[in-house]
C-alpha positions as CSV (number, residue, x, y, z in Angstrom):
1,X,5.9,-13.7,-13.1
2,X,5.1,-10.9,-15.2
3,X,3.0,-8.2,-13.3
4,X,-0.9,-8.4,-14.8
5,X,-2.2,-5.1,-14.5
6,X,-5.5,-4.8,-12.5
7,X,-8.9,-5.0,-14.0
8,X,-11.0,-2.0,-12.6
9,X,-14.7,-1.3,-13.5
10,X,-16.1,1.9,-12.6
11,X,-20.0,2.2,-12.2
12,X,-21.6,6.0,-12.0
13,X,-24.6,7.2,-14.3
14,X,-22.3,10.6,-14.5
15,X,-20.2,10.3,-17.7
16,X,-17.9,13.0,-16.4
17,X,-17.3,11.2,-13.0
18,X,-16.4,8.1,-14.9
19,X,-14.3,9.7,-17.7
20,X,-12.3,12.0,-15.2
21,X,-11.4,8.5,-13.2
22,X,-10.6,6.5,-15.8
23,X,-8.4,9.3,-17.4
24,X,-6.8,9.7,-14.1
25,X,-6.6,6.1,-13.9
26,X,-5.2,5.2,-17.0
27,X,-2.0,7.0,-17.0
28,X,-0.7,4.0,-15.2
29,X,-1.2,1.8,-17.8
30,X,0.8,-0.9,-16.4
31,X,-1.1,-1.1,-13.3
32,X,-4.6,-0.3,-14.3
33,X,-7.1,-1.3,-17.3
34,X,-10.3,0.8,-16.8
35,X,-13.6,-0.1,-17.7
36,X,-16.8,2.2,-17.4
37,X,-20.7,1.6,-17.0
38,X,-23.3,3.8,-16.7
39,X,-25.5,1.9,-14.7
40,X,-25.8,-1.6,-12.7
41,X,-27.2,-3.3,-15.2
42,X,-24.6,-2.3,-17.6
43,X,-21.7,-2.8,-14.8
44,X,-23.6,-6.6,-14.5
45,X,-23.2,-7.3,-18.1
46,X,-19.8,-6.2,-18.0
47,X,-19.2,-8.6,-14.9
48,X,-20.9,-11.2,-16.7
49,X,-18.5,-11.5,-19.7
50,X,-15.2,-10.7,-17.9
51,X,-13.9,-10.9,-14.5
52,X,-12.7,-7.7,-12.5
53,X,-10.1,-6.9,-9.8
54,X,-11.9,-4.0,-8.3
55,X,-15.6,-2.4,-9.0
56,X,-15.8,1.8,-7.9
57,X,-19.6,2.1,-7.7
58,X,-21.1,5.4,-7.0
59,X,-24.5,4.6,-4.9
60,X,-27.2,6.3,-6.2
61,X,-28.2,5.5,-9.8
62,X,-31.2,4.4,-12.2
63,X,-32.6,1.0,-11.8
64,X,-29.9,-1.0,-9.8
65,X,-28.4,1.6,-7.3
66,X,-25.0,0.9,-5.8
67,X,-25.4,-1.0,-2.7
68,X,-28.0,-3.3,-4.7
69,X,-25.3,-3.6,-7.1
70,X,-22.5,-4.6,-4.4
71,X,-24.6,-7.1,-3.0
72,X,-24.9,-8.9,-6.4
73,X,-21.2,-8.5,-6.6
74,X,-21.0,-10.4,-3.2
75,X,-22.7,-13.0,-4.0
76,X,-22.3,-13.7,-7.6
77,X,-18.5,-12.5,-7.6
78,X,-17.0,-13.4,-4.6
79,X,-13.3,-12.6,-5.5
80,X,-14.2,-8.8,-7.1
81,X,-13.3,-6.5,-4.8
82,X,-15.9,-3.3,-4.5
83,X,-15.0,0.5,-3.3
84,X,-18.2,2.1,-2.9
85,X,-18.5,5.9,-3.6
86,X,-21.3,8.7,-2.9
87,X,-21.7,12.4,-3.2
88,X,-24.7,11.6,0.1
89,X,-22.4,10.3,2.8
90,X,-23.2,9.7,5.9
91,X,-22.0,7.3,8.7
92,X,-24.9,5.5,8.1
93,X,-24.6,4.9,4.8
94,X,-21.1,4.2,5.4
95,X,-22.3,1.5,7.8
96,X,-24.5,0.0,5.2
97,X,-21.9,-0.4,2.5
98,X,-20.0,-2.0,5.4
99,X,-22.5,-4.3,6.2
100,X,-22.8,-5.8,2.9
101,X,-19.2,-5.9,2.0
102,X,-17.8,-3.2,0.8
103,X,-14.1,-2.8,1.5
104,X,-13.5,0.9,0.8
105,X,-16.2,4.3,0.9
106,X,-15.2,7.7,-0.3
107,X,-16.9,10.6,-0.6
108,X,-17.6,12.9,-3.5
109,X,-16.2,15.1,-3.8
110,X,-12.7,13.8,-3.7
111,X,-9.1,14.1,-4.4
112,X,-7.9,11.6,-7.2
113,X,-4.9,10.9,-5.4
114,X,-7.1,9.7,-2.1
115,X,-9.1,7.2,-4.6
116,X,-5.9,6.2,-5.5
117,X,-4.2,5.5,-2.6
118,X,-7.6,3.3,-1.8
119,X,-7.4,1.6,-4.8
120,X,-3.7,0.5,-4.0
121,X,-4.8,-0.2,-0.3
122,X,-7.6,-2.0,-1.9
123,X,-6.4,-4.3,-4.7
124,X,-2.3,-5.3,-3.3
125,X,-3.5,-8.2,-1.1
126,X,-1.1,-8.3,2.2
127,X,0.2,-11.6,1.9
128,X,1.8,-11.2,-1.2
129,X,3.7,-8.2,-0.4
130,X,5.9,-6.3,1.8
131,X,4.6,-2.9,3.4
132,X,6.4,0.1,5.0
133,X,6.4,4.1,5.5
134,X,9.0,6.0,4.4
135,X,9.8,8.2,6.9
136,X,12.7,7.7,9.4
137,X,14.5,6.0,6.2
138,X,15.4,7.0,2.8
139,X,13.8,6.3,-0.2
140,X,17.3,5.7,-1.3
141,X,18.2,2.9,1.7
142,X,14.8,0.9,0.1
143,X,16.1,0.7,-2.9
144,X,19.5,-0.1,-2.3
145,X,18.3,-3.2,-0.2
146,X,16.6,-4.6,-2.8
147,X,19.8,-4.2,-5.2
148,X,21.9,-5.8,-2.7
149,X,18.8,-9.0,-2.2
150,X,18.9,-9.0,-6.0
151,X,15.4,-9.7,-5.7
152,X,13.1,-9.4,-8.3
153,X,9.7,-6.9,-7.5
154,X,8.2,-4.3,-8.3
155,X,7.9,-1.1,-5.5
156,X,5.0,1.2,-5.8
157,X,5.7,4.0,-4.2
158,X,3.7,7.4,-2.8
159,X,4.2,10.8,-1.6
160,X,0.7,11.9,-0.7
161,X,0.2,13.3,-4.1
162,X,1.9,11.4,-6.4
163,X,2.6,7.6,-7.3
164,X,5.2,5.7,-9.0
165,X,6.4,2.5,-9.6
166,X,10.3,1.1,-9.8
167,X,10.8,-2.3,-11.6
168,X,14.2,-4.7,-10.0
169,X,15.1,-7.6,-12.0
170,X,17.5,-10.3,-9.9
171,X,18.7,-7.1,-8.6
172,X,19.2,-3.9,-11.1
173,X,16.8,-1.5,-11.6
174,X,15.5,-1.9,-14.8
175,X,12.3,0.3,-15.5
176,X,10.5,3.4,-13.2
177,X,7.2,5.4,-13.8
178,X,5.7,8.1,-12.2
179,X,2.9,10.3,-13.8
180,X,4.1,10.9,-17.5
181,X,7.7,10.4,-16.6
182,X,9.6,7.3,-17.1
183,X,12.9,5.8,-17.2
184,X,15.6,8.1,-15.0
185,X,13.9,10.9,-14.9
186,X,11.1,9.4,-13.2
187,X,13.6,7.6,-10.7
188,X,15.2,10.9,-10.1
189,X,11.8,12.6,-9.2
190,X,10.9,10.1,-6.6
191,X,14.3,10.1,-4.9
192,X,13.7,14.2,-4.3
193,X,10.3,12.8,-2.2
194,X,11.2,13.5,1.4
195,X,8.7,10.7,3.2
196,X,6.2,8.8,1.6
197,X,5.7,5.2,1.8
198,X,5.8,1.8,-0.5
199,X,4.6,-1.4,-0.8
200,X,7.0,-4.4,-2.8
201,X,5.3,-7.0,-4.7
202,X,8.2,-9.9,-5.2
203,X,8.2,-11.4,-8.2
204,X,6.4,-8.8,-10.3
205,X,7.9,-7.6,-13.4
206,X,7.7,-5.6,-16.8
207,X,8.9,-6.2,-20.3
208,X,9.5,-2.8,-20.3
209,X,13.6,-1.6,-20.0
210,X,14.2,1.7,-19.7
211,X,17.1,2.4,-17.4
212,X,20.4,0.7,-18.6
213,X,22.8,2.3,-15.7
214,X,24.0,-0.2,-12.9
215,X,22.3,0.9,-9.6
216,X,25.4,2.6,-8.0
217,X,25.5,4.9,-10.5
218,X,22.0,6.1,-10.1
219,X,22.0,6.0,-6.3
220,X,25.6,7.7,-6.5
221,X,27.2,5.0,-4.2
């Protein structure tokens, strides 16, 4: 199974909000593939002609405001996951994008790298993948174990600030990614993170091969 990068469509009347996600967001091209509307009528449309992993709605906007919007989503798009987000918070409006099925809220404004880690809380569903936190263990002990399984996944892996992803096919590790590095030079970044934690998705992989060097030889054992 080759891993299908998530459909995300983010909903804010704010150009700038949505541009500054969606840059954020698509430097992991092999995760993410951004869309952006300016309104709910627009994000509808959108919803209409395509289906979508994930909506990010801010809440108040022209015409159809976000919790209007979510409950459309709800009942129309059952399988879309929504993260609502709103520079008004409150734990009442917190309770209303509970009530009508919102599964994250985050308030503006916020640190990229907290959206993120929602968004990969959000869209890895639990059944289909292993999770853990790095911290009595080393990043290093993770990997080897999934060498020695030869199993084939992908690991996404975070650090509070930063995320990557390391690619094992039957085994070797055969592609890694974190921010603009790739390849062993992003592998090597991540094993310097002193706790973090992960989350394995068997099965997933890339057509993408940028490390050659058998796993020993990057782990040093």
């Amino acid at each position: 199974m080759v891993l299908t990068p998530k459909k995300i469509l983010i909903v804010d009347d704010e150009e700038d909000i949505t541009w500054g996600i969606s840059r954020s967001l698509n430097k992991e091209k092999s995760l993410f593939r951004v869309t952006c509307a300016h309104s709910g009528t627009e994000a509808l449309d959108f919803l209409n002609k395509s289906s979508f992993d994930l909506v990010i709605s801010d809440i108040r906007m022209p015409g159809i405001n976000g919790l209007e919007l979510l409950l459309e989503i709800r009942k129309k798009f059952p399988q879309t996951k929504v993260i609502i987000m709103t520079a008004y918070g409150s734990p009442e409006m917190q309770h209303k994008a509970d009530m009508r099925g919102s599964v994250g809220y985050i308030e503006k404004p916020f640190e990229m790298n907290n959206l993120k880690k929602l968004i990969f809380e959000t869209i890895t569903e639990p059944d289909d993948s292993f999770q853990g936190h790095l911290v009595n263990i080393r990043l290093e002990d993770v990997i080897q174990m999934y060498c020695l399984s030869q199993n084939t996944a992908a690991l996404t892996i975070s650090n509070g600030k930063d995320m990557g992803v390391v690619y094992f096919q039957n085994g070797a590790i055969v592609h890694a990614k974190c921010s603009d590095l790739e390849g062993e030079m992003a592998l090597s970044y991540m094993l310097t993170w002193k706790k973090g934690s992960f989350k394995a998705i068997r099965g997933d992989q890339t057509s993408e091969r940028t490390i050659e060097r058998d796993w020993h030889a990057l782990l040093n054992v």
